[in-house]
C-alpha positions as CSV (number, residue, x, y, z in Angstrom):
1,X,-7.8,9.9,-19.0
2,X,-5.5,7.0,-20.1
3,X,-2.6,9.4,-21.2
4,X,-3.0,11.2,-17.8
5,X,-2.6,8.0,-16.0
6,X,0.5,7.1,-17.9
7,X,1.8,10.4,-17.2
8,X,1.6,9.8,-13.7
9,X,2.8,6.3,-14.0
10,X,5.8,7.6,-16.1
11,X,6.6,9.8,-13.1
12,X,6.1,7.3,-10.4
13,X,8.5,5.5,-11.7
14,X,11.7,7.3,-10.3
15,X,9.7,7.9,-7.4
16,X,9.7,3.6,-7.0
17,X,13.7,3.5,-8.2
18,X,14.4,5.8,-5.0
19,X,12.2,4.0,-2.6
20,X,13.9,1.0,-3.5
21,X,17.6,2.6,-3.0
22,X,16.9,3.9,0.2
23,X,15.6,0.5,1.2
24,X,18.5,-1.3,-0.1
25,X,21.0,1.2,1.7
26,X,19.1,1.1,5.1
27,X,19.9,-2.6,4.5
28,X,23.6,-2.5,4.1
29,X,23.9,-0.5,7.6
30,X,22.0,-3.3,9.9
31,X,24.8,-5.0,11.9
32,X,24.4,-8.0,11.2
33,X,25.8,-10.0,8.0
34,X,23.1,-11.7,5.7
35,X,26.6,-14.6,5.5
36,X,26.7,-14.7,8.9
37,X,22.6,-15.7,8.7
38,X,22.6,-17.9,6.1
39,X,25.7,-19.8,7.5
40,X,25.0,-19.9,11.2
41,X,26.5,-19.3,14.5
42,X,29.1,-22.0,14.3
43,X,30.3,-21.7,10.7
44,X,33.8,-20.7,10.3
45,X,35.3,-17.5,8.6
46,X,35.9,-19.9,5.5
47,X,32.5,-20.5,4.5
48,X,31.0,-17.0,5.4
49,X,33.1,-15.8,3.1
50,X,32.3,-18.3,0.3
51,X,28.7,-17.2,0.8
52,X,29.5,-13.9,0.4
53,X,31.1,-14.1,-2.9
54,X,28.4,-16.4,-3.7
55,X,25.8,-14.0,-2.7
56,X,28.3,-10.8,-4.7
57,X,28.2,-9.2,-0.7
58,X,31.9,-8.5,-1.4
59,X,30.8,-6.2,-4.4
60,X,30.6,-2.4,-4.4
61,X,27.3,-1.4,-3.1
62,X,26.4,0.2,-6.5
63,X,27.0,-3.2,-8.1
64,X,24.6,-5.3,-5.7
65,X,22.1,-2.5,-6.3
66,X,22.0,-3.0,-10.3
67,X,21.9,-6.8,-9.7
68,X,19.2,-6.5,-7.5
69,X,17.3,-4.1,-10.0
70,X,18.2,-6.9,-12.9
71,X,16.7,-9.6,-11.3
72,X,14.0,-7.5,-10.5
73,X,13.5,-6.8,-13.8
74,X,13.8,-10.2,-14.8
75,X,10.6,-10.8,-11.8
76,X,13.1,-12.9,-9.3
77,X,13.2,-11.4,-6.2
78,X,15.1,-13.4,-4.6
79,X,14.9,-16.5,-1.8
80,X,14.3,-16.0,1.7
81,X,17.3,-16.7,3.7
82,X,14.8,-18.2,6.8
83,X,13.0,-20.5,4.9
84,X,14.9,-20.5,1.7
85,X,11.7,-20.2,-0.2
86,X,11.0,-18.0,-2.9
87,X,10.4,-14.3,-1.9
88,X,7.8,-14.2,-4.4
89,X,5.7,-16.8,-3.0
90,X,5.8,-16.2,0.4
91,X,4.7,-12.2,-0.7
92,X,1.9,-13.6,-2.5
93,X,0.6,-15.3,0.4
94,X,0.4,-12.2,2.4
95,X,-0.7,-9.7,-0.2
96,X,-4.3,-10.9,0.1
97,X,-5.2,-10.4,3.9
98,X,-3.4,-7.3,3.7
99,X,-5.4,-5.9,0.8
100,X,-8.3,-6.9,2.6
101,X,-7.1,-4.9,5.7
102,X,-7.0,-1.6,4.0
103,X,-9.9,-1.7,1.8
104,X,-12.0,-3.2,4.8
105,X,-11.1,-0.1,6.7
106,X,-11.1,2.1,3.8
107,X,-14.8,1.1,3.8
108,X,-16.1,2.5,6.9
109,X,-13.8,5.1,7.5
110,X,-13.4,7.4,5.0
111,X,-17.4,7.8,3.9
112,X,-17.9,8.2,8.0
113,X,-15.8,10.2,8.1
114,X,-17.2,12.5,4.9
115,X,-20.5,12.0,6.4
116,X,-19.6,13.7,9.9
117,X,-17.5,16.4,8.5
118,X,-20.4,17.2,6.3
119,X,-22.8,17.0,9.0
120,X,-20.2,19.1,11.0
121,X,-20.5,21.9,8.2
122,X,-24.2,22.2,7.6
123,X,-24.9,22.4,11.3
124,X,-21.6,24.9,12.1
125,X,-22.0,26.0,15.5
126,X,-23.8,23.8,17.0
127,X,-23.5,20.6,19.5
128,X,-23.3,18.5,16.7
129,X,-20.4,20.2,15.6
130,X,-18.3,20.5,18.2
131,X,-18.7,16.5,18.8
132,X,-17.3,16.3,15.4
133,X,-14.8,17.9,16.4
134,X,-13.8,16.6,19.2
135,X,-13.9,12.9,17.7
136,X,-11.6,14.3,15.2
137,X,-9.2,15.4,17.7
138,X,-9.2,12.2,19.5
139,X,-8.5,10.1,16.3
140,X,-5.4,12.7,15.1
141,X,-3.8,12.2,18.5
142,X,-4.5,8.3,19.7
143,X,-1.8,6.2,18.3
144,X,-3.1,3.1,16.6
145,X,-1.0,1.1,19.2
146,X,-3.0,2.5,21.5
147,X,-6.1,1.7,20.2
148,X,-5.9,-1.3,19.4
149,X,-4.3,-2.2,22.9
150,X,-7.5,-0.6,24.4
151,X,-9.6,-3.0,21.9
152,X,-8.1,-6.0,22.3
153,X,-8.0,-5.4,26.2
154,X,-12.1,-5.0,26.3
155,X,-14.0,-6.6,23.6
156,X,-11.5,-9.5,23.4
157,X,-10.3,-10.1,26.9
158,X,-12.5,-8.5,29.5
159,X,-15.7,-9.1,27.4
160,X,-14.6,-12.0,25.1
161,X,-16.9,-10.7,22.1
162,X,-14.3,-10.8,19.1
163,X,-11.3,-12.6,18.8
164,X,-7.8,-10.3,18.5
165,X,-5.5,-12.7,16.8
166,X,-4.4,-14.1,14.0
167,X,-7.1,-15.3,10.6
168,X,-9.1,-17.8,9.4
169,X,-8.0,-19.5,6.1
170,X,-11.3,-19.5,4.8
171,X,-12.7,-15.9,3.4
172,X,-16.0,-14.5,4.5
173,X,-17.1,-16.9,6.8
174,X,-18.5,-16.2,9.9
175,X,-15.0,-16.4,12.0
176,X,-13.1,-14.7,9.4
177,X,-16.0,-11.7,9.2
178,X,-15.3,-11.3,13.3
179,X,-11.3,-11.3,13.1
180,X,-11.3,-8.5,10.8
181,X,-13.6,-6.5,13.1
182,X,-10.8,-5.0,15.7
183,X,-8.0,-4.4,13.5
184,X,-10.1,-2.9,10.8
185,X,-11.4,-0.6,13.3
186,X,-8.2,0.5,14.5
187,X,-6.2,0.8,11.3
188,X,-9.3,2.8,10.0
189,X,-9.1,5.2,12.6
190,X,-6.4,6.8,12.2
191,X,-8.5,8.5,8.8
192,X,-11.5,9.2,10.5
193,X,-10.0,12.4,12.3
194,X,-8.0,14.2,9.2
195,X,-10.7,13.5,6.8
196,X,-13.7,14.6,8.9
197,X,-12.1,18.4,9.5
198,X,-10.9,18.6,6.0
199,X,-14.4,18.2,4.9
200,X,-15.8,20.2,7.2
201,X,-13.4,23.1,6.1
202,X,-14.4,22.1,2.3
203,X,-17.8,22.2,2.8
204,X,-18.0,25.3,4.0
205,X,-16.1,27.3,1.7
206,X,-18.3,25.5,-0.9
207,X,-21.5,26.3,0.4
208,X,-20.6,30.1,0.7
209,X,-20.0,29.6,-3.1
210,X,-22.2,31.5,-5.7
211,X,-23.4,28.0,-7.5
212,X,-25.1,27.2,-4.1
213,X,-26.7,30.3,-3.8
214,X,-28.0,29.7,-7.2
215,X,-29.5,26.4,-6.3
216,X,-31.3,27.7,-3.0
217,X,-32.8,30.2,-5.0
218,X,-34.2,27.7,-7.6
219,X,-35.9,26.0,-4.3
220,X,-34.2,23.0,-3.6
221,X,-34.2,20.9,-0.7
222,X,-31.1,21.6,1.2
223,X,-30.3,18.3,1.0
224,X,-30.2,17.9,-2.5
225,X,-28.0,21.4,-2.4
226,X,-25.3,19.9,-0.1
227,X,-25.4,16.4,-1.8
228,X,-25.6,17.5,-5.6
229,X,-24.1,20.6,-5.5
230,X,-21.6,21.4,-2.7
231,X,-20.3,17.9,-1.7
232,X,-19.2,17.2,-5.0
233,X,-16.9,20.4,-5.4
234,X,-16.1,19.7,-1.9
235,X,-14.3,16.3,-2.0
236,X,-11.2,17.6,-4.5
237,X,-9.3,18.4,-1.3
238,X,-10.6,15.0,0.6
239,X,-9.3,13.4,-2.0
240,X,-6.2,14.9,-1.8
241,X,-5.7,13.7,1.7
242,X,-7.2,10.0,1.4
243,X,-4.0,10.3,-1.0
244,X,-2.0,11.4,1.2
245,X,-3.3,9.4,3.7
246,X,-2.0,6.3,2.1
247,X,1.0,6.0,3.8
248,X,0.1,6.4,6.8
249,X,-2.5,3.7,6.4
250,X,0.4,1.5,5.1
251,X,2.6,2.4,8.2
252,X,-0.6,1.8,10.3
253,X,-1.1,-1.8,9.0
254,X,2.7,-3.1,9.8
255,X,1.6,-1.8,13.4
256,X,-2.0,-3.4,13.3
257,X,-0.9,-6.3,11.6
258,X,2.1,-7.0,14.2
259,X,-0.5,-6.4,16.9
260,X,-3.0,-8.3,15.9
261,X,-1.2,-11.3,14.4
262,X,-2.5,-10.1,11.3
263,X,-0.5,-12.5,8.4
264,X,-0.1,-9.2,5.8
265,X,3.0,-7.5,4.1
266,X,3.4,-5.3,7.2
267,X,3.9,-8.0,9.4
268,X,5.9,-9.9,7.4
269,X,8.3,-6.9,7.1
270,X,9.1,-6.7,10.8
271,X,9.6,-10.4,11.3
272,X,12.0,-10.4,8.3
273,X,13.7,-7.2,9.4
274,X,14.5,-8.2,12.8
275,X,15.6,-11.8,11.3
276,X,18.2,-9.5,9.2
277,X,16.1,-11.8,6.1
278,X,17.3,-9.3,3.9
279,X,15.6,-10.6,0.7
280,X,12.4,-10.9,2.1
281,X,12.7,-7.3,3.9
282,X,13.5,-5.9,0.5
283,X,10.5,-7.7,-0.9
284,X,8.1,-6.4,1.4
285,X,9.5,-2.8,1.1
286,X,8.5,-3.4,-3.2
287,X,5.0,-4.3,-2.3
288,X,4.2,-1.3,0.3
289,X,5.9,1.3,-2.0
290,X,4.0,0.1,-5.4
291,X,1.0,-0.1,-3.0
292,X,1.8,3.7,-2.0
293,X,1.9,4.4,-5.6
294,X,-1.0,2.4,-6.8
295,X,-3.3,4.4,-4.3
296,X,-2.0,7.4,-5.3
297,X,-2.8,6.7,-9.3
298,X,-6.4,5.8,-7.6
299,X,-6.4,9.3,-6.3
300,X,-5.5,11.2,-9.5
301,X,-8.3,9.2,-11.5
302,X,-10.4,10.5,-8.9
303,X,-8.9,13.4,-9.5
304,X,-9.8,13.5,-13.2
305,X,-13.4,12.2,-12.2
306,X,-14.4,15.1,-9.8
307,X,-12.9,17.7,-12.1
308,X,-12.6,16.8,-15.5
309,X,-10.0,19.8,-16.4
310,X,-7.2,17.8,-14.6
311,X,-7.2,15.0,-17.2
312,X,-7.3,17.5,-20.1
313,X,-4.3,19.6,-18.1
């Protein structure tokens, strides 16, 4: 198991490297000068460019990029050019209610939706089914935009029954339990649809499988064949998508977060991205793509869990 996962985090690792070039070029094309920023609107050409060579913005692209991956290396990822704060700190203030986004909605989504595409699959056919379905439809095509608009509109405004903005500074109390309600729901929807027919294809194909013949015919409960011995097998290729899944979870929570007045990463990134805060935009786009990858390491040592021979291959 642990030389598997250093495998995997051996090849992340490039995978991170190019994330983090992309992000840095899709920088260096926004119109606007990081100089121009950090000096203001009245400054004159003088000092701009002062900051600039100050800054190394009058180096070859390929030499700001191996600066930035030194100082990386060496954990400084710079200062906000806003609120000339440390990048670091003002990540580390918003890495916390964004964790607690996804796994929050990570925690009613994805065993719902396992449970309805199971249910889906054991009674194939029928009325139950097609409601599965159908729910699973809906959730592919909404936008989470949408939903949450739709939310906020009803349960906070027409009915007044949660509140649909911003967080409470204090964890699991009462008021902070109700603000995650609406954008949890939201952000975890857009898994509920995906997951749900991929288990319902899964399950099926496992309980036409000779192993579950086997166990009927020993005379178990058909419960205890399609928990012990079908779902099992079955969730490889959930797995697979939960894993897959991740990013779109991450691009879901910069929308949920921005809508909701969430303070995470996600919303962090758009306000420093529209500011041209080019430090801090660069920070945030670090902590999403090691997020992506940390999920997906998750997923391979669930991977190895479900079917042992993956570890050993």
């Amino acid at each position: 198991m642990g030389r598997h996962i250093a495998e995997r985090c051996l090849v992340s690792l490039p995978v991170l490297i190019g994330v983090l070039l992309l992000g840095f070029l899709l920088m260096q094309v926004v119109p606007t000068d990081p100089a121009v920023v950090l000096a203001g609107p009245m400054a004159t050409q003088d000092v701009i460019q002062a900051i600039r060579q100050d800054l190394g913005l009058d180096q070859p692209i390929w030499v700001q990029f191996a600066r930035y991956l030194g100082r990386l290396l060496q954990g400084d990822l710079g200062r906000s050019l806003i609120s000339n704060t440390p990048v670091a700190e003002e990540l580390a203030v918003t890495i916390g209610p964004t964790i607690e986004l996804m796994v929050a909605s990570l925690l009613w989504s994805a065993p719902t939706a396992i449970v309805l595409g199971t249910i889906a699959a054991v009674r194939r056919g029928s009325l139950v089914d097609r409601m599965v379905m159908a729910i699973s439809v809906a959730g592919v095509s909404m936008p989470v935009f949408f939903l949450g608009l739709v939310l906020i509109q009803y349960f906070g405004v027409v009915w007044q029954l949660l509140p649909f903005t911003g967080r409470p500074d204090e964890r699991f109390s009462e008021d902070w339990w109700a603000a995650l309600v609406l954008p949890t729901v939201t952000l975890g929807s857009v898994l509920v649809g995906p997951v749900a027919r991929v288990t319902r294809a899964s399950v099926l194909e496992v309980l036409g499988s000779d192993h579950v013949r086997t166990a009927r015919a020993k005379g178990l409960s058909e419960s205890r064949v399609v928990v012990a011995h079908a779902l099992r097998n079955a969730l490889i290729p959930v797995v697979t998508l939960l894993g897959l899944q991740a990013g779109v979870l991450l691009g879901g929570a910069v929308i949920t977060e921005t809508l909701f007045a969430w303070p995470g990463v996600g919303r962090l990134a758009v306000g420093a991205i529209l500011s041209s805060d080019y430090a801090l935009a660069q920070g945030t786009i670090l902590v999403l793509s090691v997020g992506f990858i940390v999920i997906n390491l998750i997923v391979d040592m669930g991977y190895a869990y479900l079917d042992p021979r993956v570890a050993k291959g």
